[in-house]
C-alpha positions as CSV (number, residue, x, y, z in Angstrom):
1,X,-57.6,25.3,35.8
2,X,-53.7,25.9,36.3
3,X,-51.5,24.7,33.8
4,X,-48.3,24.5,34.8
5,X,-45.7,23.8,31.8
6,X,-42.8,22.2,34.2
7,X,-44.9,19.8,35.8
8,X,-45.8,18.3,32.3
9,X,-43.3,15.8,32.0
10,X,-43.3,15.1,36.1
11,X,-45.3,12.4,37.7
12,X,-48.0,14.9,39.6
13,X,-49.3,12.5,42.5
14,X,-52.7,13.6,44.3
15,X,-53.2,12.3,47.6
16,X,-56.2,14.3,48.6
17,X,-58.0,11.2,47.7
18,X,-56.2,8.6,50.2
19,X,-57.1,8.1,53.6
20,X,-54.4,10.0,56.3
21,X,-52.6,6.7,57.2
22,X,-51.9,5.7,53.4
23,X,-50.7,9.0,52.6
24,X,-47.0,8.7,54.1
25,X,-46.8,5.4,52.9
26,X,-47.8,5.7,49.1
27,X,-45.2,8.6,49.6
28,X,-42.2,7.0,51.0
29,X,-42.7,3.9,48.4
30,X,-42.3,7.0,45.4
31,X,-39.5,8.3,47.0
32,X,-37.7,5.3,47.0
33,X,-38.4,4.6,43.5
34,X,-36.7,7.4,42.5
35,X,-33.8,7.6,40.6
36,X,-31.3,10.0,40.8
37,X,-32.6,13.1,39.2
38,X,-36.1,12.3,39.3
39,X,-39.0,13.7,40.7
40,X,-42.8,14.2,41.2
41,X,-45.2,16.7,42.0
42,X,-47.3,15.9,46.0
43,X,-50.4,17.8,45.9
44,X,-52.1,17.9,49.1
45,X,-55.1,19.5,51.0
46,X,-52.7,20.8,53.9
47,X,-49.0,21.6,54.2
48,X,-47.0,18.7,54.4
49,X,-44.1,20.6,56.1
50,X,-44.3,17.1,58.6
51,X,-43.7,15.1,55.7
52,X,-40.2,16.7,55.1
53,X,-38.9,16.6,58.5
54,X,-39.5,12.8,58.6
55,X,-38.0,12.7,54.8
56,X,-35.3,14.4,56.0
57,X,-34.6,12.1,58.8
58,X,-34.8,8.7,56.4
59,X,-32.9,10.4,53.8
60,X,-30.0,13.4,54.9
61,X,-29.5,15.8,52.1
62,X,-30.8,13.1,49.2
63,X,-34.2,15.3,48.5
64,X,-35.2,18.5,47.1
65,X,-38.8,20.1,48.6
66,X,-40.5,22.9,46.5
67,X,-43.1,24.7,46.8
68,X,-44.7,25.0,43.8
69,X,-48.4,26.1,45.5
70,X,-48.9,26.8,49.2
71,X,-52.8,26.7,50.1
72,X,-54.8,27.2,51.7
73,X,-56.6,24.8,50.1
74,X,-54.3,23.0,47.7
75,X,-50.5,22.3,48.1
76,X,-48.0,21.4,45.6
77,X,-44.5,20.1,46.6
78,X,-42.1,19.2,44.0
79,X,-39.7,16.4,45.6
80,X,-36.7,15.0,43.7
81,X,-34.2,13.1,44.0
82,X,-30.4,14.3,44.1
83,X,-28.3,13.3,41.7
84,X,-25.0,12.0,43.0
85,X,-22.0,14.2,42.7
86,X,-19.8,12.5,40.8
């Protein structure tokens, strides 16, 4: 029912439909296939503050988390990529 314009061009990935144990996993594999400057949308059933502690443990100041949508029932990060100062 929500259109949001700046997620149009942005890979949107759901993982409400993956079992717990996948979720981290299909995660981690987009975040390393991002290029600097990229990003996607996470949309979740719960917050994944976890999820950024342990992104931000693998990867020191190389992310950006937003909220985009914080519950209760659905919860949109966007999660990009840094571009390298040059």
């Amino acid at each position: 029912m929500t259109n949001v314009s700046s997620e149009s061009s942005v890979d949107v990935v759901d993982v409400r439909t993956l079992v717990p144990a996948q979720r981290h996993a299909k995660i981690f594999q987009l975040v390393n296939a991002l290029t600097p400057g990229g990003r996607f949308v996470l949309v979740n059933d719960h917050d994944p503050k976890p999820l950024y502690y342990q992104l931000e443990a693998e990867y020191p100041n190389q992310f950006s988390w937003t909220y985009i949508e914080r519950g209760p029932d659905v919860w949109r990060v966007g999660i990009g990529k840094l571009a390298k100062a040059g």
